[in-house]
N, C-alpha and C positions, 0 to 999 in steps of 0.2 A: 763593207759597212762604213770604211772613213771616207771612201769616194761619195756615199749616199751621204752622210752629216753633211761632208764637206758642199755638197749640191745645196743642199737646206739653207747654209750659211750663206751663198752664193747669191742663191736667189731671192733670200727675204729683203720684203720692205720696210721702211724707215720706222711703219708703227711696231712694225715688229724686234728689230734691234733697238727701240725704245723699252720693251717689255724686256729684253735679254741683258738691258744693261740692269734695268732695276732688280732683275733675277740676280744678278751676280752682286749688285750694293748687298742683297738681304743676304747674299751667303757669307759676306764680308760683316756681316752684322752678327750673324749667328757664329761666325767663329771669333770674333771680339767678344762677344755675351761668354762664350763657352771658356775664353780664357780668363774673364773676368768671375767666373764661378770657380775657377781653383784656384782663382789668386784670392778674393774673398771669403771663400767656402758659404755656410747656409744652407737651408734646408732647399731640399729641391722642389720638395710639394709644400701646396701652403699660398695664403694670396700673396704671400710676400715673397717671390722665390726668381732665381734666373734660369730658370725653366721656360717661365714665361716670356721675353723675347727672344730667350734661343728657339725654344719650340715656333713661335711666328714668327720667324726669321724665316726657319728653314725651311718649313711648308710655305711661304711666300717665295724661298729661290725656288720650288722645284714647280709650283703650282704657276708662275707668272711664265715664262718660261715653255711651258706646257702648253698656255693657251696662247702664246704668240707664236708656234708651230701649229696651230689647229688656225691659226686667222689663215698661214698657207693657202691654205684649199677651200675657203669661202670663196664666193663669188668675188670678184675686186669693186670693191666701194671705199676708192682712199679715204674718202673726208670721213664717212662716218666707223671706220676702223681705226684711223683715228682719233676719234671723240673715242672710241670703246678704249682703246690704248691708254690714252691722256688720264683716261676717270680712273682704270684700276690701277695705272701704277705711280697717280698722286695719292688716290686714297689709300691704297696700303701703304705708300713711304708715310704717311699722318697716321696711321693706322697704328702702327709700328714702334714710330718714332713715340709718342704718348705715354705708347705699353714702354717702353724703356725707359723714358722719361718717369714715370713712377716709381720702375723699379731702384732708376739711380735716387730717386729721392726715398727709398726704402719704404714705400706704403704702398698697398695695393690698387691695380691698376682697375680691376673688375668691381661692383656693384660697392663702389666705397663714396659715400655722400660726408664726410667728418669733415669737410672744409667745404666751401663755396668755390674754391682750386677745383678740389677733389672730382665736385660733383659735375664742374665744365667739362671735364678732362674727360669723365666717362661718359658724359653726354655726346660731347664729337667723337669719339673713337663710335659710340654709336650712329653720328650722321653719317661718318665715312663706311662702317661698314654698309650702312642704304646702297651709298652709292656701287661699292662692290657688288652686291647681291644685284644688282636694277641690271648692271655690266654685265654680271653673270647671265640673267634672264635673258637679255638681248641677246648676248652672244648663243644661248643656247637655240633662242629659237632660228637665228642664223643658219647654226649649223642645219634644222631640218632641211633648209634650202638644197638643190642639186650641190654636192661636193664634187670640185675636181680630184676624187683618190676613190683607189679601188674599194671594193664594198666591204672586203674586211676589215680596211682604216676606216674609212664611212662608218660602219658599225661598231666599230671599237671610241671614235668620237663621239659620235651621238651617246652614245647607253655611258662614258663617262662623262659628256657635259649634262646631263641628265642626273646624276648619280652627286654630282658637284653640284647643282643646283635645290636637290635635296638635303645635301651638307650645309646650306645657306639655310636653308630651312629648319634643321635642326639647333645651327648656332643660335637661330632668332629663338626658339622654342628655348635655349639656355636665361637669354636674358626675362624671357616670359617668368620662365619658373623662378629666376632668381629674384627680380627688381619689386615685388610683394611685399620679401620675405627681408629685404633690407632693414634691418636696426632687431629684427627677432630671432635672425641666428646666427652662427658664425659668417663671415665673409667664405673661408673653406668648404662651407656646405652647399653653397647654393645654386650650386651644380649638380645635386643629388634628388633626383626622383624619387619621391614616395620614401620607402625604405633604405632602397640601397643602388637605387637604379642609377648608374654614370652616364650623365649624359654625355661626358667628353668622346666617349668611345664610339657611338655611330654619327656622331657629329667628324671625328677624326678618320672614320673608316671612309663615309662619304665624301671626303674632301679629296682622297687620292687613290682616287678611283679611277680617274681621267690619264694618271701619271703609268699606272699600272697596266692599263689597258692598252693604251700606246704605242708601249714597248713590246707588247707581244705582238700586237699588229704590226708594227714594222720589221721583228726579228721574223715573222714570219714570209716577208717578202723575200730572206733569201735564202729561204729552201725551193726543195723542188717539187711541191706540192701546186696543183694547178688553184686557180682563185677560188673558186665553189671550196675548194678542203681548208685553205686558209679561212674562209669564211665561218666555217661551221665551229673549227678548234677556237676563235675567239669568239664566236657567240657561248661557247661551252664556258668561257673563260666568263665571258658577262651576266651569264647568268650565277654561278658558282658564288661570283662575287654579290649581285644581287642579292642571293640568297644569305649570304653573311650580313650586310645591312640590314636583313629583315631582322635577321634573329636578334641584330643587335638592337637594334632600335625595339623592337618587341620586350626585350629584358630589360631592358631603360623605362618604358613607360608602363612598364607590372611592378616596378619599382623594383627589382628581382638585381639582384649582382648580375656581374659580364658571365660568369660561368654555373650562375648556381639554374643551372639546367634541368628542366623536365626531360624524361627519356625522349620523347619526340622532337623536341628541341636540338639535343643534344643527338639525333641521328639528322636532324636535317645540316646541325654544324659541320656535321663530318663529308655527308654527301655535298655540299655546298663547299666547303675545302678541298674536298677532290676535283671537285670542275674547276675550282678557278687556280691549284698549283697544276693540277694535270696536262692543260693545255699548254704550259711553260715547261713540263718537263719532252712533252714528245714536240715540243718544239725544238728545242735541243738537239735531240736523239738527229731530227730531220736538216737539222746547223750542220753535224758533226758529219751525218752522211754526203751534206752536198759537197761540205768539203773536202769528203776525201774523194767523189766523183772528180773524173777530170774536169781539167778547166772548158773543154769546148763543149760541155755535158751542162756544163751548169747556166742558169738564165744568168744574163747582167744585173749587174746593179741598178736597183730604184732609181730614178730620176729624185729629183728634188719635192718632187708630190705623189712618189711612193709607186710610182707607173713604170711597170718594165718592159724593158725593150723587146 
């Protein structure tokens, strides 16, 4: 497995150690925010909280990061990978820096118009995310193109830049619901649906979806399972997870709380959590056994784009 990282790191191009350094600035961000919240203290929830750049910090390290291993195995088109490069990881460092920039000015970063300051700041934090979401789009339909990687990376890419690209969709439906209701309710509410519906939660479920998938696609590269079985256990995984976006995003716009479940609901939660931890747990099971098969038993390691020898 460090011989395959270590291939990855090897082989990537410029737009992509572009994307890997800004991945590691925002983790260097989120753990500045994280010590800045016990040295301060503060409520964690609430518009005014250091929730808010540590949370976009760390979905920015693990999500920028993510899709600069997915450019990997695009067709090679330097210039415009990066232009796709350049847009998301200026616009999330503006993105970012904004949301922090409020909170060190202690007022909130979201749907707040009480200055002419105020109301610039969430105006561009909204052109930059455009630009994200536009990046995202491109990039996704990228990936339909021929992938250089086997079909259960192919498939576990696709169905999470898909799944990311509905997260973008969701975060915009946030500012839809909220930017109305500005001066008529709290700042804390207006990310709440109808009654009780959060929209944070399939908006966050969608976002790292692509991070999740990945990983099982590539841990299942070294087992000893032929390509057809690796395909199928992370299609079970894509779908499982699918199915949790549905339910959630369904509970959000019934205005319904994350758990206050109909019985049918609350059986499809459960069979949609088994497909998508299951295929991580007999993925395992099939880790532990190639390891203990001898070494001239077991296939080599992935190459750099997931292809074994």
């Amino acid at each position: 497995m460090g011989d395959s990282l270590l291939a990855y790191w090897r082989d990537r191009h410029g737009y992509q150690s572009f994307l890997y350094a800004i991945g590691a600035l925002f983790a260097i961000s989120a753990a500045v925010h994280s010590i800045a919240f016990f040295i301060y203290g503060g409520p964690w929830e609430g518009p005014v909280s250091w929730r808010k750049p540590i949370a976009f910090s760390a979905s920015f390290a693990v999500i920028l990061p993510s899709l600069a291993w997915v450019m990997g195995f695009l067709p090679a088109r330097r210039r415009a990978a990066w232009i796709l490069s350049a847009a998301l990881g200026t616009a999330s460092v503006f993105e970012v820096s904004l949301i922090a920039l409020q909170q060190w000015r202690g007022v909130p970063s979201h749907f707040n118009d009480a200055t002419d300051l105020d109301s610039g700041i969430f105006a561009a934090m909204g052109s930059f995310v455009g630009i994200i979401a536009v990046s995202i789009v491109v990039l996704t339909l990228w990936t339909l193109r021929p992938l250089d990687a086997p079909p259960s990376v192919a498939l576990a890419i696709r169905t999470g830049m898909v799944l990311l690209l509905a997260g973008q969709a969701l975060g915009g439906a946030i500012i839809a619901n909220g930017v109305p209701q500005v001066g008529d309710r709290p700042i804390g509410s207006l990310n709440i649906f109808g009654e009780a519906g959060v929209m944070k939660v399939p908006h966050s479920v969608a976002l790292h979806a692509l991070q999740v998938l990945i990983v099982l696609a590539w841990l299942a590269l070294f087992t000893r399972w032929d390509e057809s079985r690796r395909t199928r256990v992370v299609g079970a995984a894509c779908a499982g997870y699918s199915g949790l976006l549905l339910v959630s995003t369904f509970q959000t716009f019934s205005g319904l709380a994350p758990f206050d479940l109909a019985p049918f609901m609350g059986v499809l939660v459960m069979a949609s959590t088994a497909l998508a931890i299951g295929p991580f747990c007999v993925t395992a099971a099939a880790l532990v056994e190639a390891m203990r098969a001898a070494p001239t038993a077991r296939p080599g390691a992935p190459d750099s784009l997931g292809n074994l020898p």
